[in-house]
N, C-alpha and C positions, 0 to 999 in steps of 0.2 A: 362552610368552606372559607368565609372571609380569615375566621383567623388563623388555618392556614396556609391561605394565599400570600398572608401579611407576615411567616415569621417563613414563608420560600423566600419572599422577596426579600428579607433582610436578608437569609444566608443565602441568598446569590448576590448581593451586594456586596456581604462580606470577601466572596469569593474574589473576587472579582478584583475589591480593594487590594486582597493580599497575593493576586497572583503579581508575581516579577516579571513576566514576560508583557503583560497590558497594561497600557497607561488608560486606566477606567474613570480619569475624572471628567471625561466628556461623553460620560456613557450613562444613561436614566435606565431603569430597570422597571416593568410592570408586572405583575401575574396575576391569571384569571383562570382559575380552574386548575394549575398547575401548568399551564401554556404561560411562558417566559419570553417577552415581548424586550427585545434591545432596539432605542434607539440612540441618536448621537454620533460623535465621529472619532477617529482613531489616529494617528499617524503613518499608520503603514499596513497593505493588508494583512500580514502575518499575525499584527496584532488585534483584526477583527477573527480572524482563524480563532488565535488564541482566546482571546475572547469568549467564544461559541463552546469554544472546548470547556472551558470553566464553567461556564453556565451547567451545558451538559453532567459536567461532577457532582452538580449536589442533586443531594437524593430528595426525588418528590420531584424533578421536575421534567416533564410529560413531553413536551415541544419547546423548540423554540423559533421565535418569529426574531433573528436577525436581520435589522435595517436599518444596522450602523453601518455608516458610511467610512470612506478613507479619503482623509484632506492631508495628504503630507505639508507635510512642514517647507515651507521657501526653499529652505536648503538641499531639501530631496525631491525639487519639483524636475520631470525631465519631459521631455517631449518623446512623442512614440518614435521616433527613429532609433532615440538612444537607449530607450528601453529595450528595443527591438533587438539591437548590437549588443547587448549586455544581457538578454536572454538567449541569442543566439549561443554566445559565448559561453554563458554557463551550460547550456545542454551541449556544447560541443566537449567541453573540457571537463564533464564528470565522468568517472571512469567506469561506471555503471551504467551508461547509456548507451546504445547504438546510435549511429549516423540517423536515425530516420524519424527524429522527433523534431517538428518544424512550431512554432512561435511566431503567431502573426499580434499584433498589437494596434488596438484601438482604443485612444480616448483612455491612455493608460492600462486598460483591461487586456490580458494578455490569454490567447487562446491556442492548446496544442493540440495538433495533431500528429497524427503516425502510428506506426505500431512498434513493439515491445514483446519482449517473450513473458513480459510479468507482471502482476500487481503489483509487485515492490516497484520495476523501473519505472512503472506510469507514478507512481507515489512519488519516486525520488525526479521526475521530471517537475513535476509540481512544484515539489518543494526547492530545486535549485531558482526556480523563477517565482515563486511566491515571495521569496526575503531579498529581492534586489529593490534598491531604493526607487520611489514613485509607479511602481504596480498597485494598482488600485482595485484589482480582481485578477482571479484567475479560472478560465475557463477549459477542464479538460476533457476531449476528445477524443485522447488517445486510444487503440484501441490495442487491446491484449490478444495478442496471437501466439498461442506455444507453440516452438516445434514440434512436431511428430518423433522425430530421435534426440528430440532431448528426454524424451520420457522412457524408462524402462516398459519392455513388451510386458506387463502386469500379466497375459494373461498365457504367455510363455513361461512365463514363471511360475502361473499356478499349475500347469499342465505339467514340467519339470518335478515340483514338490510332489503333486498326486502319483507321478507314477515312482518317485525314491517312496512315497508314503504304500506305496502296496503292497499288502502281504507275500511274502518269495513263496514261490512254487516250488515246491519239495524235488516234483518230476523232475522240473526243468534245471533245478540245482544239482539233483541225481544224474542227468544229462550230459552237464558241464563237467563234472567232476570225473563220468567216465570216461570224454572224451581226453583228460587232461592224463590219465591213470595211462589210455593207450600209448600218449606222445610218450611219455616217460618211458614206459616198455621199450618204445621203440628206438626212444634214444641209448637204452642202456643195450642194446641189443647190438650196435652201431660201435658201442666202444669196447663191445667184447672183441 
């Protein structure tokens, strides 16, 4: 298993070098077993996300133990008030959200709650507060509630199809057709 523990860990280093979105020169890479151990630090968390995600891509690797850190950079350092107002913001003003997703902020780390009628909007709450400058984590909470009529009745509609799908009754069509023979009669009877 050493060697290939030793040619995961190069092509997750390779990964890593070549992805665009992470700056991986403060990033050490180990593997044991095919469990992929980061540690080091990042400038932003989007970029320990991304991070995670490349690792993830190459094949053969089993877990990974993420515990890189996020040290922004001076220029993107903020204190949690203004992270706060700048997450507020973004959840308020994506056009895919509801009012009821709230943003408390600690020590950088930013955690939401509320509910959502979706994976995608809890996804996209995430991510409008994951890429704002000096978030350092993000913790979600949100929780997924569908409506009840947002969803088609499934099982009115199978009941619909079952009964267009049933055999026609001859009787009943014989039925239908005399009663329709008689109106006719009787209308023609009406414009003699």
């Amino acid at each position: 298993m050493m060697n290939d523990d030793a040619q995961l860990n190069d092509a997750v280093a390779d990964e890593l070098r070549l992805d665009p979105a992470v700056d991986a020169s403060d990033i050490a890479v180990a593997v044991h077993d095919g469990v992929v151990t980061m540690k080091g630090s990042v400038p932003s968390y989007w970029q320990k996300v991304e991070a995670e995600d490349a690792v993830r891509r190459v094949m053969g690797v089993r877990a990974v133990a993420n515990d890189v850190t996020v040290q922004p950079p001076d220029t993107h350092v903020r204190n949690d008030t203004d992270i706060a107002a700048a997450a507020a913001a973004a959840l308020s003003w994506h056009s895919d959200l509801p009012g009821t997703v709230q943003a408390t902020v600690s020590d950088g780390w930013v955690r939401l709650t509320g509910k959502v009628n979706s994976q995608f909007q809890r996804t996209v709450a995430e991510n409008a507060v994951g890429h704002l400058r000096g978030v350092k984590g993000v913790t979600n909470e949100i929780e997924v509630m569908p409506q009840p009529d947002s969803a088609p009745d499934a099982a009115a509609d199978y009941r619909t199809h079952e009964a267009a799908a049933q055999p026609v009754s001859w009787a009943a069509f014989n039925v239908v057709l005399e009663r329709i023979d008689r109106r006719l009669k009787a209308l023609e009877e009406r414009q003699q």
